[in-house]
C-alpha positions as CSV (number, residue, x, y, z in Angstrom):
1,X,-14.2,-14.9,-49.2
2,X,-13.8,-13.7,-52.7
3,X,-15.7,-10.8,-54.6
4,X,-16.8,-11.8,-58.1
5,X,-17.0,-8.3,-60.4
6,X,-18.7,-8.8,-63.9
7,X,-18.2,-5.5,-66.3
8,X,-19.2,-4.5,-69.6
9,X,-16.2,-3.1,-71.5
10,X,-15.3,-1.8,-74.8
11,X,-13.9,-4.3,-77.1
12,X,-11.3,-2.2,-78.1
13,X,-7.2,-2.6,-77.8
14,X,-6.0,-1.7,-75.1
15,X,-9.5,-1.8,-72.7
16,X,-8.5,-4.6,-70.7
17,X,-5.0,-3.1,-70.0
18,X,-6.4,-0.3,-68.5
19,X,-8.8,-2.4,-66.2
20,X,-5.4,-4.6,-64.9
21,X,-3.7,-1.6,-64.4
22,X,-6.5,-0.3,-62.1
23,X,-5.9,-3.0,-60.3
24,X,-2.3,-3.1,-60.6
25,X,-1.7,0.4,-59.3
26,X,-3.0,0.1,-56.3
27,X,-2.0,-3.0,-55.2
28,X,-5.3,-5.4,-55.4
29,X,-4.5,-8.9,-56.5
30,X,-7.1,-10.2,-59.1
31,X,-7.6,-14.1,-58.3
32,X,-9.4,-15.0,-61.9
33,X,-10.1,-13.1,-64.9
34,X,-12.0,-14.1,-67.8
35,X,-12.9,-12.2,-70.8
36,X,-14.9,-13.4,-73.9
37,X,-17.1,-11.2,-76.6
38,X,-21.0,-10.9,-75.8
39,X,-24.1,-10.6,-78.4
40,X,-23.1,-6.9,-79.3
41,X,-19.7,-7.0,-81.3
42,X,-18.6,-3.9,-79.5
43,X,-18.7,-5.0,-76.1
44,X,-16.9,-8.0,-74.0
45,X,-17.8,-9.1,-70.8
46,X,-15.2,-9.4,-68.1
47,X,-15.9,-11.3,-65.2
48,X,-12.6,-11.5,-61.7
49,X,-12.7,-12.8,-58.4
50,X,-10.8,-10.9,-56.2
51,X,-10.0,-11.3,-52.1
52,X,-9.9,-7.5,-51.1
53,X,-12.1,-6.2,-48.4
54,X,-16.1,-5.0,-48.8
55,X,-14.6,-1.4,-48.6
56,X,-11.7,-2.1,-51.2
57,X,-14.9,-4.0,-53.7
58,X,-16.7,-0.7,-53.2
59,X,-14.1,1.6,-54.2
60,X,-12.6,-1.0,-56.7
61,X,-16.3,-0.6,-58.4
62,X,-16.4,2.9,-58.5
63,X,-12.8,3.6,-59.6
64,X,-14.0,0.9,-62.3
65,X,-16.8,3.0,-63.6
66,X,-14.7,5.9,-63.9
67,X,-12.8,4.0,-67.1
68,X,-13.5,5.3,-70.2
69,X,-13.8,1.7,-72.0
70,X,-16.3,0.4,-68.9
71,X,-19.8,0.7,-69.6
72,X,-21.1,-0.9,-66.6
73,X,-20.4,-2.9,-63.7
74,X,-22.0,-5.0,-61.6
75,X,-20.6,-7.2,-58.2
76,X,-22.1,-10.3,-58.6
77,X,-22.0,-11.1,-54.6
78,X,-24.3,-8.2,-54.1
79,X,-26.9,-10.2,-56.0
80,X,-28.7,-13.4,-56.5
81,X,-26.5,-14.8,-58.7
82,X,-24.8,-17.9,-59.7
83,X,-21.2,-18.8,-60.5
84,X,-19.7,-22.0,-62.3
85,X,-16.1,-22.7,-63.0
86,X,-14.7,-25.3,-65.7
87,X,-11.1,-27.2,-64.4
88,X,-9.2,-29.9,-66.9
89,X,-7.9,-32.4,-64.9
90,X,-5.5,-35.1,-66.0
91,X,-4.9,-38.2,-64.2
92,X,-3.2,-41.9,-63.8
93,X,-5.6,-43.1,-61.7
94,X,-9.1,-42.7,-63.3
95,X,-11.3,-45.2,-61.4
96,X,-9.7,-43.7,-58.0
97,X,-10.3,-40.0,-58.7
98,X,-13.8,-40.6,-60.1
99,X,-14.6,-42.8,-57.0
100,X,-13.3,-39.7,-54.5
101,X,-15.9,-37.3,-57.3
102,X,-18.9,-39.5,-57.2
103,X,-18.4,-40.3,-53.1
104,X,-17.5,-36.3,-51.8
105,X,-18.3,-33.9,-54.7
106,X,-22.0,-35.0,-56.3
107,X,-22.6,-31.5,-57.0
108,X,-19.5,-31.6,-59.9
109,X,-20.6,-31.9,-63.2
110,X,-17.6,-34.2,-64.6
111,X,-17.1,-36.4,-67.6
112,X,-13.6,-38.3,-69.3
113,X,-12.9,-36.3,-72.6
114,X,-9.6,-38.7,-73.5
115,X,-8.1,-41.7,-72.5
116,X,-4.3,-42.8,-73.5
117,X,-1.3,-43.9,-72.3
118,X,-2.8,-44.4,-69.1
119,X,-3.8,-41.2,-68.6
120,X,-7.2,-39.9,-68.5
121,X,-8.5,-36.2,-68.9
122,X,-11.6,-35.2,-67.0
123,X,-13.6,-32.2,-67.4
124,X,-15.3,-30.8,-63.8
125,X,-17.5,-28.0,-63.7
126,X,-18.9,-26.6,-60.5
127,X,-18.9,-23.8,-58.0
128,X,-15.1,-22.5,-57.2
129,X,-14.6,-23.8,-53.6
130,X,-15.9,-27.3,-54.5
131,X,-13.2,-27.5,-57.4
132,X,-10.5,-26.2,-55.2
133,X,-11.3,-28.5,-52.5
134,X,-11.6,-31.4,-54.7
135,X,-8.4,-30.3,-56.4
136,X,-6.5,-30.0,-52.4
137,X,-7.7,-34.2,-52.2
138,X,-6.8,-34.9,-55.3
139,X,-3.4,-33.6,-55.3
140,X,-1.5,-36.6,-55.3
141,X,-3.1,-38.3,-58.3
142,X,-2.7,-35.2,-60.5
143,X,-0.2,-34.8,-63.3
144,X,-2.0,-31.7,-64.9
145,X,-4.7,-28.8,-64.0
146,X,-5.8,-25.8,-66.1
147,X,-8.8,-23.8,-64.8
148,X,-11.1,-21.2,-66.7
149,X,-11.6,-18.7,-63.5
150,X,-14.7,-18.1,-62.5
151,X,-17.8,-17.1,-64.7
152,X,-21.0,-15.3,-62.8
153,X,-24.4,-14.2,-63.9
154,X,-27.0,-12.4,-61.7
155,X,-30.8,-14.3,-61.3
156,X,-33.6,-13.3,-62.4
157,X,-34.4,-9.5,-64.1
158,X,-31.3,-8.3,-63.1
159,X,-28.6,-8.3,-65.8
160,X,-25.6,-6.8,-67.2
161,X,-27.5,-4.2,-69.9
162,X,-26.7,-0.9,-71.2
163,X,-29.6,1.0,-70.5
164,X,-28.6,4.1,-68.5
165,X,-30.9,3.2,-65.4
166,X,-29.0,0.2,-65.0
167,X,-25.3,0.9,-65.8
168,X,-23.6,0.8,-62.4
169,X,-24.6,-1.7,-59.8
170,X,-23.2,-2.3,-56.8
């Protein structure tokens, strides 16, 4: 089952290089990355799913920490949290993919975004393993996929904040 790592990091040139090569060095794989600017102009948020061990997640986290350009990290699996992905899909054969959607996968959000030439874009968010799944049955009626990665976001009062008390969490 994959680990799902949300960090605070600089938003500076070069900060997200030096979190891949982390990664890189040592030989973890990073199933999904996405980075995007927060509310504070000198900060992004990077959220990866990776499928290394408990042990690997722990020293992964810690190694993390240790970056000059991180200012906190969290592992979302260790908390309440929830996680959404977003998948484009296009297809030939609308009214049979939406069938298979509505019938197995009522917990996908989806709606068409274009229609033409016969070929209709869908856009499906949902939890990871419920778009891959789908995406495994649908594989015969697609022509085209792209996927954001996964996005997380703890429950409740815990969050990712800069206060000192609350810069690493794992």
């Amino acid at each position: 089952m994959a680990s799902q790592i949300s960090l605070l990091m600089e938003n500076q040139p070069g900060a997200l290089s030096r979190v891949i090569g982390l990664f890189s060095q040592r030989g973890y794989n990073i199933d999904s990355l996405s980075v995007a600017p927060t509310q504070d102009p000198t900060l992004s948020r990077l959220t990866m799913t990776t499928s290394e061990s408990t042990e690997v997640i722990q020293q992964i986290l810690k190694q993390l920490y240790k970056l000059i350009d991180v200012v906190m990290v969290q592992d979302l699996k260790a908390s309440e949290s929830i996680s959404l992905e977003m998948a484009l899909i296009k297809v030939l054969n609308k009214s049979e993919v939406i069938s298979k959607i509505e019938k197995n996968y009522s917990s996908l959000e989806f709606n068409e975004l274009d229609n033409k030439d016969e070929k209709t874009i869908l856009r499906l968010i949902g939890d990871t393993d419920n778009l891959e799944s789908l995406l495994v049955e649908l594989e015969d009626d697609l022509i085209e996929v792209t996927r954001t990665g996964a996005l997380g976001m703890t429950l409740g009062n815990v969050s990712l904040e800069t206060e000192e008390e609350t810069k690493v969490i794992y």
